[in-house]
N, C-alpha and C positions, 0 to 999 in steps of 0.2 A: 665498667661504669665510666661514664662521660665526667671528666673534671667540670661542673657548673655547679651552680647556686641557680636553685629553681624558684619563681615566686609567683603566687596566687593571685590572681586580679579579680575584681567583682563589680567595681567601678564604685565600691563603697571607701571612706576615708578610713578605715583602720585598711583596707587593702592595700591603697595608696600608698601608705607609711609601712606597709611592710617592701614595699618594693624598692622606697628609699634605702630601706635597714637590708634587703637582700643585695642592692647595688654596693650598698660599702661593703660589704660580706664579701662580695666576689670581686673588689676590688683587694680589698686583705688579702686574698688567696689568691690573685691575680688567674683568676677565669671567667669563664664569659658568663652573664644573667639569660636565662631563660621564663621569660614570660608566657604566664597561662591563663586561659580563659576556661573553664567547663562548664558545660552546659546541658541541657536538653533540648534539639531544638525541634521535635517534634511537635509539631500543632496540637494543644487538647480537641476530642470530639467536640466537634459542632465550630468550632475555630476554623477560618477561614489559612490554608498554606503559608501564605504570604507573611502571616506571621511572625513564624521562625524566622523568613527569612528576612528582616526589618531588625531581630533581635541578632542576626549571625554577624549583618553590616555592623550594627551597634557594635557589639565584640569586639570584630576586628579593627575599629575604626580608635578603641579604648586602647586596644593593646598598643595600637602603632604612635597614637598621639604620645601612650607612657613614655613609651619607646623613644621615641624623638626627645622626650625633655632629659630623661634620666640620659640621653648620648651629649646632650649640650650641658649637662652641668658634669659629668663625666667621661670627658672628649677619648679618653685611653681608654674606655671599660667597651665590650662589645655586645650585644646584646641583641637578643633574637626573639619571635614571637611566634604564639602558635596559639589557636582555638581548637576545642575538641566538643564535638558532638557524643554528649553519653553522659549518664551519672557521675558529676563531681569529684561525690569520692572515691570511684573506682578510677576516674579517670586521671586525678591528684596524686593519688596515690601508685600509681604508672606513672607519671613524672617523677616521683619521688624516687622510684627503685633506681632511674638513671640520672642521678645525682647526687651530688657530694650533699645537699640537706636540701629543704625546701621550707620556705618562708611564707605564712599567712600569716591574714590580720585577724585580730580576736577583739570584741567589743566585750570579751569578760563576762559576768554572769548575766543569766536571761536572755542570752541569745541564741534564736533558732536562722536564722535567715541569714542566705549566702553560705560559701564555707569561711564565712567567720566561726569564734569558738559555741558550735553548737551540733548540728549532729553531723554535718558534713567534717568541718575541720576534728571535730572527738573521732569520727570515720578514719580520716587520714591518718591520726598519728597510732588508733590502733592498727590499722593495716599496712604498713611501711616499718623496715626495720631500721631507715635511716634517719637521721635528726632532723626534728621537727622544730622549726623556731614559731612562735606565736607572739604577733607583736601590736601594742594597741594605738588606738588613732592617735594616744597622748604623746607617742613616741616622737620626740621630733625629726620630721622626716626632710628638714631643709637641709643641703649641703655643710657637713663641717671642713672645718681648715684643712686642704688638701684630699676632701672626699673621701676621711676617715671618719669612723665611729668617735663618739664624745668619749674623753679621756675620765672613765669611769671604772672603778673596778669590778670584778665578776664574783659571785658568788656560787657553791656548788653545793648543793645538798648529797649526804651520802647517809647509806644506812652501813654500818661498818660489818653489824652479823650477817650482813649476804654479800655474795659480790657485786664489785663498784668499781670491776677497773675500766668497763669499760664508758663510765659515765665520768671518772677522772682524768682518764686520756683524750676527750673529749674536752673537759673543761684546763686540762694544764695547756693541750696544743693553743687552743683559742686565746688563756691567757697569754703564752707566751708571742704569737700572733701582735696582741694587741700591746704587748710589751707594760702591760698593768698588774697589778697584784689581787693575788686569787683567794676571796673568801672561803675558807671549808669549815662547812657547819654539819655535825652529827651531834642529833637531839635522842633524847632516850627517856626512856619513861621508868619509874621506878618499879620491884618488881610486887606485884600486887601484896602480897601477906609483908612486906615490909612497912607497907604505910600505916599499919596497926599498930608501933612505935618507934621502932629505931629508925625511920625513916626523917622523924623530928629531931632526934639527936643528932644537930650538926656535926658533930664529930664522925658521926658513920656516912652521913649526909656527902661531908667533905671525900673521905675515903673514896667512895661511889665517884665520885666527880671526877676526882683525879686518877683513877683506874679508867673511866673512860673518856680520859681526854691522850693518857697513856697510849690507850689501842688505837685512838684516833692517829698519833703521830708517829707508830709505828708503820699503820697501813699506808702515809705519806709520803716515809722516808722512802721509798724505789722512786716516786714520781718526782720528789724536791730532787734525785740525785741526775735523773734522769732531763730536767728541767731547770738547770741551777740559776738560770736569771729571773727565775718567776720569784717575786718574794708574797711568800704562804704566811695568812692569820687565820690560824686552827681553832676551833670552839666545840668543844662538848659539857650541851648543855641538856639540863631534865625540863621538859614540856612538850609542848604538840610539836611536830617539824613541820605542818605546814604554816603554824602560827610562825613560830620562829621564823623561817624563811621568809614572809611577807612579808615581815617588820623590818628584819636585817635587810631585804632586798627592794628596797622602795627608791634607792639611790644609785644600784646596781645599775651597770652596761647589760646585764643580761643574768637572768637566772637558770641553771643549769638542774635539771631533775633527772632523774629518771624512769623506768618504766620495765616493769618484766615483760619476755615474750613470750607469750600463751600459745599453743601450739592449738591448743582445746578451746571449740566455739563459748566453751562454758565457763563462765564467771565471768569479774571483770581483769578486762586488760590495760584500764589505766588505775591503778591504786590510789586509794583515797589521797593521799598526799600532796600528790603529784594533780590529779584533778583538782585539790581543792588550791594549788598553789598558780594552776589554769587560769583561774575563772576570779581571782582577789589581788594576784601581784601585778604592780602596776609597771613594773619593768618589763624588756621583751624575754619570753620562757623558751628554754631551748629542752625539749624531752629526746632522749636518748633511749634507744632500746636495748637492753641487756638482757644477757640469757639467768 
């Protein structure tokens, strides 16, 4: 795998601002950005050739102007371009496998068009086992002080009964990276024949709470030990986790979920959670794929 930060182009503004958010990325990690164009540039029947080839100029004419400003506002970042002829997100998702993550824009719910978040981009991050960031136009995508990310902290959703390390190693590196302090929130839902009463009795209520806020800082301690300058604020709390997550993460540098890998065409492969934390939070999403 090639050391880079790969990003999405469409010539749309949540694109753009992912390739802001992908240039300070690959300046963090000091590696080079890779710029992507996909497309289909086959003429429909009855369309005259020429077509495609008016939309191929387009393309490459996007990729190199990005190219040009993201080298002038980040003179030390190096940065490369390439157009592919072929479906988006088979073709996305081949850039994805030869990189360290790869970066789109997502305009959030109700969008189909481009691989913004809709079926292209939901494509990419089911078919790629490596980190997918999703980032939206709101993101600000002007240069900050020294052509680093805004000094925000991160948050990480985790589900504690399956495993999460590799969605924690992912969020402890980046904070550490970023040298800011990392939210971890595991939400939990009560168990169903409990809310028939004792689930009203604070007293068991409390119990519940603090048993799993317990597991929560056990599953931490290898990563705080492992990570000792990252300073950890732990939370297990009972409600939705996608609710949660939104609300905690509206202020966030980036929100960090996860994702199971499906081996099987069947079901889904983005879990409710994790999609519905997609398509509402207004921070950039970073989905991670775990076995």
């Amino acid at each position: 795998m090639n050391d880079r930060i790969a990003a999405g182009l469409d010539g749309s503004a949540e694109s753009l601002a992912a390739t802001h958010w992908a240039a300070r990325e690959a300046l963090l990690r000091g590696v080079p950005l890779h710029l992507v164009h996909a497309e289909e540039w086959s003429a429909p029947p009855g369309l005259p050739v020429p077509t495609s080839d008016v939309r191929r100029h387009w393309a490459q004419a996007m990729l190199n102007e990005t190219a040009d400003g993201l080298r002038a506002s980040h003179p030390e970042l190096e940065v490369d371009v390439r157009s592919f002829d072929g479906r988006p997100a088979a073709e996305l998702a081949g850039v994805a496998a030869g990189a360290n993550m790869i970066v789109l824009g997502s305009r959030g719910l109700g969008t189909v068009a481009g691989f913004v978040l809709g079926s292209v981009g939901m494509a990419v991050i089911r078919a790629t086992v490596r980190p997918v960031v999703m980032v939206r136009a709101s993101e600000d995508a002007a240069p900050h002080p020294d052509g680093r990310h805004a000094a925000r902290e991160l948050l990480v959703g985790v589900d504690i009964s399956r495993p999460c390390d590799a969605v924690l190693a992912f969020a402890f590196e980046e904070a550490a990276r970023r040298a800011c302090a990392l939210h971890v929130l595991h939400s939990w839902s009560l168990p169903p024949l409990v809310g028939y009463g004792a689930a009203y009795d604070p007293r068991v209520h409390a119990q519940l709470e603090m048993s799993a806020e317990a597991s929560l800082r056990d599953v931490l301690v290898p990563w705080q030990e492992k990570y000792p300058g990252v300073g950890v604020i732990a939370r297990a709390s009972v409600g939705h986790a996608a609710t949660e997550l939104i609300g905690m993460g509206s202020g966030a540098g980036l929100i960090v979920v996860g994702r199971r890998i499906r081996r099987s065409s069947i079901g889904a492969h983005i879990g409710p959670v994790t999609h519905a934390v997609l398509h509402h939070a207004k921070a950039p999403v970073a989905v991670i794929a775990h076995e």
